[in-house]
Every structure is written in structure tokens, then in C-alpha cells.
DSSP file (Angstrom, degrees, kcal/mol; ACC not computed):
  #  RESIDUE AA STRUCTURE BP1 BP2  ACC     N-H-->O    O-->H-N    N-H-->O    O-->H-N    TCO  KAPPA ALPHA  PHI   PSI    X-CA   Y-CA   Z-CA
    1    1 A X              0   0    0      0, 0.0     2,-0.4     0, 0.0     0, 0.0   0.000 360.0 360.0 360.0 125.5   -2.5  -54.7   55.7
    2    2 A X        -     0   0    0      1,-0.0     2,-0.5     0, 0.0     0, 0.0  -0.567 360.0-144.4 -86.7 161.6    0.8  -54.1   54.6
    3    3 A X        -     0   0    0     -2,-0.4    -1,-0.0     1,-0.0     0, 0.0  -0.858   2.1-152.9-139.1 127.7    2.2  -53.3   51.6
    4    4 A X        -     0   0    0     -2,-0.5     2,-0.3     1,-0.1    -1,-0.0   0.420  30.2-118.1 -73.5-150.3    5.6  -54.3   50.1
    5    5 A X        -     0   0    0      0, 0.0     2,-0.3     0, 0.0    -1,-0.1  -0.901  50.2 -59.0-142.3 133.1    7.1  -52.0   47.6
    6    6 A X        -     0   0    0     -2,-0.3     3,-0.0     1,-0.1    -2,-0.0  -0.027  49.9-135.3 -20.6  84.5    7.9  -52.9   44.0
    7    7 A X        -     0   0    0     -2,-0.3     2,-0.1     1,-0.1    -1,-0.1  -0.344  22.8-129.4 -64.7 120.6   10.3  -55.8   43.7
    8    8 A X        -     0   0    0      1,-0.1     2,-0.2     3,-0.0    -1,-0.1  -0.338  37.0 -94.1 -60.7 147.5   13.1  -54.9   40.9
    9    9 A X        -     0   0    0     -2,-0.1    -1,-0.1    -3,-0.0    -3,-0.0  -0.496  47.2 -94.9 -65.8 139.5   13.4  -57.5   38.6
   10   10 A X        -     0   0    0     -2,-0.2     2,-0.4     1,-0.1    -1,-0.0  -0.437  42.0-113.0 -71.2 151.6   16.3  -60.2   39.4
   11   11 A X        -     0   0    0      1,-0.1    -1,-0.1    -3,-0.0     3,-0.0  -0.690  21.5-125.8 -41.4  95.9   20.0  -59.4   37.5
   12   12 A X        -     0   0    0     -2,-0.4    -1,-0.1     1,-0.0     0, 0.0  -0.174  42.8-100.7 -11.7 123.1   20.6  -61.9   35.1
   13   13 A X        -     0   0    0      1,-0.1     2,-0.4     2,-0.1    -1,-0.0  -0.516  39.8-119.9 -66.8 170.4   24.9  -63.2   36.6
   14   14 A X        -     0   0    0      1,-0.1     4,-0.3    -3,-0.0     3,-0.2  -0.938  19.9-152.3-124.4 126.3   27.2  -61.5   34.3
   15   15 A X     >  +     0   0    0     -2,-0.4     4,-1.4     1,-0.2     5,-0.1   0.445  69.9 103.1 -79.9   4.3   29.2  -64.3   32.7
   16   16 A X  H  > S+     0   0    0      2,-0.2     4,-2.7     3,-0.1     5,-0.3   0.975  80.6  51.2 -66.6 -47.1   32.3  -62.1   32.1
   17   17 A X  H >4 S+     0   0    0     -3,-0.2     3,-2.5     1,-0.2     4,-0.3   0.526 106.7  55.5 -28.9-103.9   34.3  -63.7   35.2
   18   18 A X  H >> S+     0   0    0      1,-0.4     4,-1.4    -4,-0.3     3,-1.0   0.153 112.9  42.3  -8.1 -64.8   33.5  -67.2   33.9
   19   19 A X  H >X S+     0   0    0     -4,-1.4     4,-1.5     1,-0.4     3,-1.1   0.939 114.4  46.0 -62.1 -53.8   35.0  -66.4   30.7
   20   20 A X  H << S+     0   0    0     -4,-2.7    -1,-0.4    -3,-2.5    -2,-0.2   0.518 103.8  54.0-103.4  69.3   37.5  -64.9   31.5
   21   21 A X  H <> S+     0   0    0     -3,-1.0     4,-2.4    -5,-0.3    -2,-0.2   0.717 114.0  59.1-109.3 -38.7   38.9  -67.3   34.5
   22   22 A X  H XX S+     0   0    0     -4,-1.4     3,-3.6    -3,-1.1     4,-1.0   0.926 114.1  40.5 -46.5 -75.3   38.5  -70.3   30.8
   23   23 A X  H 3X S+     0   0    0     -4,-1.5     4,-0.7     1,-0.3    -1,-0.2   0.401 105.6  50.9 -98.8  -4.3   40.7  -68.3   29.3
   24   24 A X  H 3> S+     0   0    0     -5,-0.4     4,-4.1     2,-0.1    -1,-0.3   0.833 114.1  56.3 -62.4 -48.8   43.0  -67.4   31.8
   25   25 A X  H <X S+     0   0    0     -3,-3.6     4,-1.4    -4,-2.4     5,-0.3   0.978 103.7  52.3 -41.0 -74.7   43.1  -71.5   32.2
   26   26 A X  H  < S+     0   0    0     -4,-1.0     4,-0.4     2,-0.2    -1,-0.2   0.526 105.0  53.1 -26.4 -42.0   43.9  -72.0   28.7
   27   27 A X  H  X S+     0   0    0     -4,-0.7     4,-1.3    -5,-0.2    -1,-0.2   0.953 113.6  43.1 -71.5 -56.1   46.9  -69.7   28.7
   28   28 A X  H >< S+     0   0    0     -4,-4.1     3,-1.5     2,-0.2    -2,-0.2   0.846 113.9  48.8 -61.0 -62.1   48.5  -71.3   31.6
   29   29 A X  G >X S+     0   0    0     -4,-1.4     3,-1.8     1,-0.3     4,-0.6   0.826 114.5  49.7 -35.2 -63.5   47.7  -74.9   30.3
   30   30 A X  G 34 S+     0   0    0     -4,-0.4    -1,-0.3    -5,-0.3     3,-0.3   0.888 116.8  43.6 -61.6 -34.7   49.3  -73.6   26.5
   31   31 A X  G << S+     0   0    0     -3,-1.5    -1,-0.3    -4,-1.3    -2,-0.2   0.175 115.0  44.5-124.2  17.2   52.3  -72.3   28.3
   32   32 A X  T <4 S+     0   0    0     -3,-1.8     2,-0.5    -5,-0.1    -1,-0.2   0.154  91.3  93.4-140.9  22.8   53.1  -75.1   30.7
   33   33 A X     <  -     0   0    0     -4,-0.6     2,-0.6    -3,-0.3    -1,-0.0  -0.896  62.9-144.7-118.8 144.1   52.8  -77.7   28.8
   34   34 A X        -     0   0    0     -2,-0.5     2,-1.5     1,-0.1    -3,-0.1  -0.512   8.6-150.1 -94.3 130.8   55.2  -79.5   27.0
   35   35 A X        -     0   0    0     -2,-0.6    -1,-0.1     1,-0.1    -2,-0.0  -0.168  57.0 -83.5-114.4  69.9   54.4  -81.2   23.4
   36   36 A X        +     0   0    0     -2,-1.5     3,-0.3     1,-0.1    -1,-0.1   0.825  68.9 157.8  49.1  52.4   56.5  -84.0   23.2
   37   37 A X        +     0   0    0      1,-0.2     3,-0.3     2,-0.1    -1,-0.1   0.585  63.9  70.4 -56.3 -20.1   59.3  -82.3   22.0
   38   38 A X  S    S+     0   0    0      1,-0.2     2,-0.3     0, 0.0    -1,-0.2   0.902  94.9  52.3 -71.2 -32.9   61.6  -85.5   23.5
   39   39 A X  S    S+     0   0    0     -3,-0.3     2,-0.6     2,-0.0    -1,-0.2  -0.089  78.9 149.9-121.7  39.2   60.5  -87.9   21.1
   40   40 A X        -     0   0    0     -3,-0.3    -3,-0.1    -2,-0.3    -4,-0.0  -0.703  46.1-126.1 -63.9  97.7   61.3  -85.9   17.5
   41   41 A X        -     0   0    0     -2,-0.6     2,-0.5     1,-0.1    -1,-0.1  -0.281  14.5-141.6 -43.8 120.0   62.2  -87.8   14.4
   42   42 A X        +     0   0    0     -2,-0.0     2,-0.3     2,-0.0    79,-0.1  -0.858  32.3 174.7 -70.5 120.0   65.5  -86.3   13.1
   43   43 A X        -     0   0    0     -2,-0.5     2,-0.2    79,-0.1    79,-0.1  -0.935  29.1-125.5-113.6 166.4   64.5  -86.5    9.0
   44   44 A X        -     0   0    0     77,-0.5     2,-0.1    -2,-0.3     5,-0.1  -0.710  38.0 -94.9 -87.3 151.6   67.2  -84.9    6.6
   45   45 A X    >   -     0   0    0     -2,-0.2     3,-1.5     3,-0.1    -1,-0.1  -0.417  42.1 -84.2 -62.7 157.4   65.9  -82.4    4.3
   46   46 A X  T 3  S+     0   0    0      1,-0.3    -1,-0.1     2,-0.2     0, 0.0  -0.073 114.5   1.0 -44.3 133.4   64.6  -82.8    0.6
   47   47 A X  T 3  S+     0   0    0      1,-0.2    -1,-0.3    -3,-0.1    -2,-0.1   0.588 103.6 108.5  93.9  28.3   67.1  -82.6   -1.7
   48   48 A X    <   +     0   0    0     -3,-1.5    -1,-0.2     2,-0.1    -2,-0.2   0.150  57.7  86.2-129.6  27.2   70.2  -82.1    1.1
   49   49 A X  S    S-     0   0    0     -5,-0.1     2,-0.3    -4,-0.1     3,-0.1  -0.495  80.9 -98.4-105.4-179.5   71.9  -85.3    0.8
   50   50 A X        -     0   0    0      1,-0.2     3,-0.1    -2,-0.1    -2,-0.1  -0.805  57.3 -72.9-117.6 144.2   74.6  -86.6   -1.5
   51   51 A X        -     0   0    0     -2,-0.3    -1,-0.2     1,-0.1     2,-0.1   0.455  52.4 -98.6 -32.7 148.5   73.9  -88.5   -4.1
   52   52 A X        +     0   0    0     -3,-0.1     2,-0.3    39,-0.1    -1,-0.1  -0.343  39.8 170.3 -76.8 160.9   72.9  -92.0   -4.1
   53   53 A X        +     0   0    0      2,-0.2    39,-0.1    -3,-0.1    -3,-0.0  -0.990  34.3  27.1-162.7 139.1   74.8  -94.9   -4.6
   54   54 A X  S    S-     0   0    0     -2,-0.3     3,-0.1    32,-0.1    32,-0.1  -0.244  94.4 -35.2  90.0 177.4   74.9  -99.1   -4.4
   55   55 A X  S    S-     0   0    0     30,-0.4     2,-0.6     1,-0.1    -2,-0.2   0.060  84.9 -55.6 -72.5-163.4   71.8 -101.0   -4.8
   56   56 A X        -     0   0    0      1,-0.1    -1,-0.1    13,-0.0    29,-0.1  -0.657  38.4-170.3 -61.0  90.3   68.2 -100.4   -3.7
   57   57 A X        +     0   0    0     -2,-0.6    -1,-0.1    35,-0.1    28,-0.1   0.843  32.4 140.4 -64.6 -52.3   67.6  -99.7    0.0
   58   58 A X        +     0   0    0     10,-0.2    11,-0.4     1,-0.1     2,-0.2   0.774  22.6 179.5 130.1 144.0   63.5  -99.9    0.3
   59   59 A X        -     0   0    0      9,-0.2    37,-2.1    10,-0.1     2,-0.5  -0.768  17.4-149.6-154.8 115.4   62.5 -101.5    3.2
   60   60 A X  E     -Ab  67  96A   0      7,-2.5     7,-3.8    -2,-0.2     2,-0.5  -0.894   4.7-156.2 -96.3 123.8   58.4 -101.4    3.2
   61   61 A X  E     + b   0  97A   0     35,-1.1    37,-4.5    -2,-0.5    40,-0.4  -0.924  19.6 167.9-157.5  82.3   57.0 -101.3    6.4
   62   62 A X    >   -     0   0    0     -2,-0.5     3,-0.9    35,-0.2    38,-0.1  -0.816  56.2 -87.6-122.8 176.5   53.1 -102.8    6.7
   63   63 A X  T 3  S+     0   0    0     36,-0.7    37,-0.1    35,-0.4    36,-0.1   0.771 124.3   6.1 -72.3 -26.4   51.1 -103.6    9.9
   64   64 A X  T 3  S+     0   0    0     37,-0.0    -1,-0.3     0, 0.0     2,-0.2   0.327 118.1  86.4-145.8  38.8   52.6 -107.2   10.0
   65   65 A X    <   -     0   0    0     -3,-0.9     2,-0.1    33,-0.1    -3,-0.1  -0.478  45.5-171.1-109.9-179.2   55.1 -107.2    7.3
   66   66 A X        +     0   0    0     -2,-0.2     7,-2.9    -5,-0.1     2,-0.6  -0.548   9.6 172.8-177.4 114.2   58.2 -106.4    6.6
   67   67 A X  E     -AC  60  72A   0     -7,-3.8    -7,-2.5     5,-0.2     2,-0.6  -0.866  22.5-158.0-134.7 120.3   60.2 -106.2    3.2
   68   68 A X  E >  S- C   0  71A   0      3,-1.0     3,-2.3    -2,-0.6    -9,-0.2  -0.874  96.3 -20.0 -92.7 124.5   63.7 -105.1    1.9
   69   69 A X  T 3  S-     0   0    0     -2,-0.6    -1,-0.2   -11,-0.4     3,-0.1   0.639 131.2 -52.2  53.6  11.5   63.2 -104.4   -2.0
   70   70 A X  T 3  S+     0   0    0      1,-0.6    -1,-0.3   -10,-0.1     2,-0.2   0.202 113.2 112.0 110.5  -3.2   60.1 -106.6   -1.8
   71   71 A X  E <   -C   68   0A   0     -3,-2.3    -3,-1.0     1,-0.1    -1,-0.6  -0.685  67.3-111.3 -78.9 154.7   61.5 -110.0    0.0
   72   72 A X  E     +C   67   0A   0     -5,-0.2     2,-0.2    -2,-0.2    -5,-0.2  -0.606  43.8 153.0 -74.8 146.5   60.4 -110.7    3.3
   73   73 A X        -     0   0    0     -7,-2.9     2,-0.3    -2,-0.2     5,-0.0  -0.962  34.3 -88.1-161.2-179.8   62.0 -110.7    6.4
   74   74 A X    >>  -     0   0    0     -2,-0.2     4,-1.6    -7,-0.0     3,-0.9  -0.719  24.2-123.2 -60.1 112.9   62.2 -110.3    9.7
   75   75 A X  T 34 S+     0   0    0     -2,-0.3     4,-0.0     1,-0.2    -1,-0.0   0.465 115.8  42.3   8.7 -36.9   62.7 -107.3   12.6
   76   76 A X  T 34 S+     0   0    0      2,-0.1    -1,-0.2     3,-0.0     3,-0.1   0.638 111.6  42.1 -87.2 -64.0   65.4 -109.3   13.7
   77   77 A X  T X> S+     0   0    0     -3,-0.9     3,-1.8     1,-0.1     4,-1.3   0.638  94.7  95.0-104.2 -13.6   67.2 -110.5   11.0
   78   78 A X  H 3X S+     0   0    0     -4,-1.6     4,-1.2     1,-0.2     5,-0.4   0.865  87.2  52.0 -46.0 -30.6   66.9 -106.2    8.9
   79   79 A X  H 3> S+     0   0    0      1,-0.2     4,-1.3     2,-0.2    -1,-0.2   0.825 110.8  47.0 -77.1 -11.6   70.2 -105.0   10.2
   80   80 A X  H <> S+     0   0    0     -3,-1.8     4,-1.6     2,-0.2    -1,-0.2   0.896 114.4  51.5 -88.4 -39.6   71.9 -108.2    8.8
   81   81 A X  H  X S+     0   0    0     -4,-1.3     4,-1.0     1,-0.3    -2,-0.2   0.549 113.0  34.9 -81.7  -7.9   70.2 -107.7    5.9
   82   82 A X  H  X S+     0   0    0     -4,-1.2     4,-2.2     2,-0.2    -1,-0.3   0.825 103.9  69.3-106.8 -47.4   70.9 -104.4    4.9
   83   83 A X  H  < S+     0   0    0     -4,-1.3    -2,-0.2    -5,-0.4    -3,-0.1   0.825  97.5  60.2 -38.7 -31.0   74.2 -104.4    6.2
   84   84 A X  H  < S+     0   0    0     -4,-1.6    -1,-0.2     1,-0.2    -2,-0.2   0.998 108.1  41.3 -38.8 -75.7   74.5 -106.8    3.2
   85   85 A X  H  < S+     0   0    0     -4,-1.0   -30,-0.4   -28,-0.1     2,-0.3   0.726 108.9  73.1 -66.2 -21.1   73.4 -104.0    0.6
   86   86 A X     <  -     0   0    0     -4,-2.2     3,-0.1     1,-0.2   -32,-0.1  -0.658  59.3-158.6-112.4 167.2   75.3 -101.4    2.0
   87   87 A X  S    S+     0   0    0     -2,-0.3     2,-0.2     1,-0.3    -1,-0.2   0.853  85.1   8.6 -98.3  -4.4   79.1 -100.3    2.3
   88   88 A X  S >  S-     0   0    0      4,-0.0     3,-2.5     0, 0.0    -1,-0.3  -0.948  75.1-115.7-148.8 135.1   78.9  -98.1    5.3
   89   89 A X  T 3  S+     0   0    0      1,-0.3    30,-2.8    -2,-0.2    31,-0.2   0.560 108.6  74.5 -76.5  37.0   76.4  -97.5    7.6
   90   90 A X  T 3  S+     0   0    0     28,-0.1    -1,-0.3    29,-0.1     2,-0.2   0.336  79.8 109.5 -93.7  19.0   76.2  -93.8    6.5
   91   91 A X  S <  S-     0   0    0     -3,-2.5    29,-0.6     1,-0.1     2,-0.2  -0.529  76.3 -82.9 -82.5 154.4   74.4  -95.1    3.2
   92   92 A X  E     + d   0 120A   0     -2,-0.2     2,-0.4   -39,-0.1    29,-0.2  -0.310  37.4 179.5 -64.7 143.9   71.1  -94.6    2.6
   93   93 A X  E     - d   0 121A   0     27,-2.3    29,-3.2    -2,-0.2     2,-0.4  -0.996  12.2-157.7-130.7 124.0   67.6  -96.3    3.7
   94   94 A X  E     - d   0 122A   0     -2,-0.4     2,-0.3    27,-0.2    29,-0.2  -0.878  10.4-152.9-101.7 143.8   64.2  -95.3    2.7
   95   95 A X  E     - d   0 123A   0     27,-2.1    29,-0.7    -2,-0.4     2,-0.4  -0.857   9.2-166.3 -95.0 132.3   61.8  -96.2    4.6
   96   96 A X  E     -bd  60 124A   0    -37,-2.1   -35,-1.1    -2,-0.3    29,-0.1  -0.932   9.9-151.8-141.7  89.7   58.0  -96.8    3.4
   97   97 A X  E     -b   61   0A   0     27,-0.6     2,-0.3    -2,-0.4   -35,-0.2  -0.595  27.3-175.2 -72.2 147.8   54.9  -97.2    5.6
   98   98 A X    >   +     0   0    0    -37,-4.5     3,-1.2     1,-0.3   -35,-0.4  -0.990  40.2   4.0-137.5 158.4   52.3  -99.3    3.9
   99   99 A X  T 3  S-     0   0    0     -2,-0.3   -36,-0.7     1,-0.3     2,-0.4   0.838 126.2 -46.6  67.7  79.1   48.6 -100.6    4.3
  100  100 A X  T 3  S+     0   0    0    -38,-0.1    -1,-0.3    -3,-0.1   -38,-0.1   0.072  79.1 169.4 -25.6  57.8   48.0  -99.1    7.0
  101  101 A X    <   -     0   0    0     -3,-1.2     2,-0.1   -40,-0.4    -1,-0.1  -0.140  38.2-120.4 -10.8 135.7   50.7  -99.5    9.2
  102  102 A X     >  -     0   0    0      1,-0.1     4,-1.7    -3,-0.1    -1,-0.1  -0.630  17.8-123.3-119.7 157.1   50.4  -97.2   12.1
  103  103 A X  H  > S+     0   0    0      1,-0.2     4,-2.3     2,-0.2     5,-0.4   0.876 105.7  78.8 -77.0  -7.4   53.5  -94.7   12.6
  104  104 A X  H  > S+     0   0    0      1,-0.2     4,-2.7     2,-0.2    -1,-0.2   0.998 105.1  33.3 -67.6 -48.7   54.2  -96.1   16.2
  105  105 A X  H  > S+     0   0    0      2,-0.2     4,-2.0     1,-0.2    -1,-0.2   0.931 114.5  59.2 -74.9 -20.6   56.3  -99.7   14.2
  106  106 A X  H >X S+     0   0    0     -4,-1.7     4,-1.3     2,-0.2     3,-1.2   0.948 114.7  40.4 -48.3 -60.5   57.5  -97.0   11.1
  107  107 A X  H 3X S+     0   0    0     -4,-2.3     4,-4.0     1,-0.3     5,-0.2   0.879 114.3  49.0 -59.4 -55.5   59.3  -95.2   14.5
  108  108 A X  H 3< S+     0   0    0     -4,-2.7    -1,-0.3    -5,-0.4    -2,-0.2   0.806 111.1  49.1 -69.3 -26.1   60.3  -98.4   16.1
  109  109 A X  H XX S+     0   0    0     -4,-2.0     3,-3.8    -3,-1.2     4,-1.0   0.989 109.5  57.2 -19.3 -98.3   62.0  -99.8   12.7
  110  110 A X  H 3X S+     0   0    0     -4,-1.3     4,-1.6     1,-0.4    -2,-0.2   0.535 109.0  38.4 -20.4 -41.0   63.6  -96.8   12.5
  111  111 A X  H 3< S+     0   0    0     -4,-4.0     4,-0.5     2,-0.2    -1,-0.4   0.307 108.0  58.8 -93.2  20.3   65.2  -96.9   15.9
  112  112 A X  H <4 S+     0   0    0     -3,-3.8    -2,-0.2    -5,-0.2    -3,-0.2   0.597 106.2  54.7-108.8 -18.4   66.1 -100.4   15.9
  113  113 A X  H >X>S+     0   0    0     -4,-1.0     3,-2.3     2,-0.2     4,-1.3   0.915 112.9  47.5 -68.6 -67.8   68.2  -99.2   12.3
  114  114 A X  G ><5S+     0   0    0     -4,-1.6     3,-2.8     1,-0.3    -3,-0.1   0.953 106.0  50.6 -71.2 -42.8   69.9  -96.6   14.6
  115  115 A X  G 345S+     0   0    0     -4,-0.5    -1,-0.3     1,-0.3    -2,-0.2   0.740 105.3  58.7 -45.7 -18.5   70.7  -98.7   17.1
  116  116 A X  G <45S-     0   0    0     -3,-2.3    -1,-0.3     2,-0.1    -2,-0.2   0.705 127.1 -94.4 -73.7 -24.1   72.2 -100.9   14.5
  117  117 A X  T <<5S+     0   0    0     -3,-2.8     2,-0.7    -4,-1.3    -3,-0.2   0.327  83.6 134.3 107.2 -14.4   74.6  -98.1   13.4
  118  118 A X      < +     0   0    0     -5,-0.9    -1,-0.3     1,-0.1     3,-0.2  -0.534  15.3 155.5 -64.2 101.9   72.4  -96.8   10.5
  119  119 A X        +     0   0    0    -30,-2.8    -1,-0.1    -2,-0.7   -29,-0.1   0.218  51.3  78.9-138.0  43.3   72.1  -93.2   10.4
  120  120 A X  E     +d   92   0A   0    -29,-0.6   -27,-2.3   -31,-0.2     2,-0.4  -0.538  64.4 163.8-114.4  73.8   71.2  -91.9    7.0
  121  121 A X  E     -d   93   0A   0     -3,-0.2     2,-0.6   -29,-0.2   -77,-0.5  -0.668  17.6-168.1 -67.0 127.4   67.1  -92.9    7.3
  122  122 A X  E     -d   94   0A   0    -29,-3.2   -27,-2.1    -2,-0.4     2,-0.3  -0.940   7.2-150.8-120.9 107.3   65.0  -91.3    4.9
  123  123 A X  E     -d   95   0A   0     -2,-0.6     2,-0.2   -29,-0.2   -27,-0.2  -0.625  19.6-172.8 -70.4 144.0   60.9  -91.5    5.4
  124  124 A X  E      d   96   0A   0    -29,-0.7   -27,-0.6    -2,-0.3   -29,-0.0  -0.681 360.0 360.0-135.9 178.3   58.8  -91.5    2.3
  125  125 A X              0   0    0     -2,-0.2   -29,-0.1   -29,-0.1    -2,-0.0   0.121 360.0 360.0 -98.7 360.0   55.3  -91.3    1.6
């Protein structure tokens, strides 16, 4: 009869690779990826504009509304309508999401104004 010799108990694998090959991942991931730096609201800061002037810009912004100073109106027909109320398009427009409006139509309002020639837009709360 033979006889084997004590078998050592098996090693547990040592997770320390594993970790750090994650974390190695992670860094590369964080440092090659971009986060949507193209698509960046310009907004002016608090309290760095020139005084206001003219009537009441407001233009409230809800998931299927749309109101200057509380009439309704159109996508379409805002640039006519504001062009009304203002005397150049460096005047101001606040802009107001409401109702839960989702920011993706605030943003697109908001470029369809600069593409009109409006470029002092102010976002509110």
C-alpha cells in the first residue's frame, strides 16, 4: 500500500490583480472619454447684464405649451412674436420651463431664438 503525503490545503486566488486591472479600466475610461462638452448652454451670469428695459419678455415653456407673458402661441409663430416686444434682438428673454417640461424642448426653444437673431436668453427656475 502506498501512502500519499499530506496534501496542503488549496490557496484561496488573490483578488489583488482583478482589482487592480477595474481600476486601471476606470482610469482609462475617465480620461478618454468626452462629456458632452459640444452641446453647452452659454447662460450669462447672475447679476452681469445691463439693466432691463421694454415690456415683459416671459416665454413659459410646458411639455405641450407654449406662452409669451401668458398668451398662447406657437414654435413657429415665437420669433414674430417677440420681435414685436422687443427693439433689438440683444434685448432680453427669460425663459421658464414649466409642468414638467423636459429640458430637451427648454434647449430646442432656445436655439430656434438664436437662430432667429436673439442672443440675450436668460433661463430661470
Amino acid at each position: 500500500m502506498m501512502l500519499f503525503a499530506d496534501t496542503r490545503p488549496r490557496r484561496k486566488p488573490s483578488l489583488t490583480p482583478l482589482i487592480d486591472v477595474v481600476f486601471l479600466l476606470l482610469v482609462f475610461f475617465m480620461l478618454a472619454s468626452r462629456f458632452g462638452m459640444e452641446n453647452v448652454v452659454p447662460l450669462p451670469l447672475a447679476g452681469g447684464g445691463s439693466d432691463y428695459s421694454g415690456p415683459p419678455r416671459l416665454v413659459d415653456i410646458g411639455p405641450d405649451s407654449l406662452r409669451i407673458n401668458g398668451i398662447d402661441t406657437t414654435p413657429e409663430a415665437l420669433p414674430q412674436d417677440l420681435a414685436e416686444l422687443t427693439e433689438t434682438p440683444a434685448d432680453t428673454i427669460v425663459l421658464r420651463g414649466r409642468d414638467g417640461a423636459d429640458l430637451q424642448r427648454v434647449i430646442g426653444i432656445a436655439d430656434g431664438l438664436r437662430a432667429a437673431g436673439f442672443t440675450a436668453l436668460v433661463l430661470v427656475e
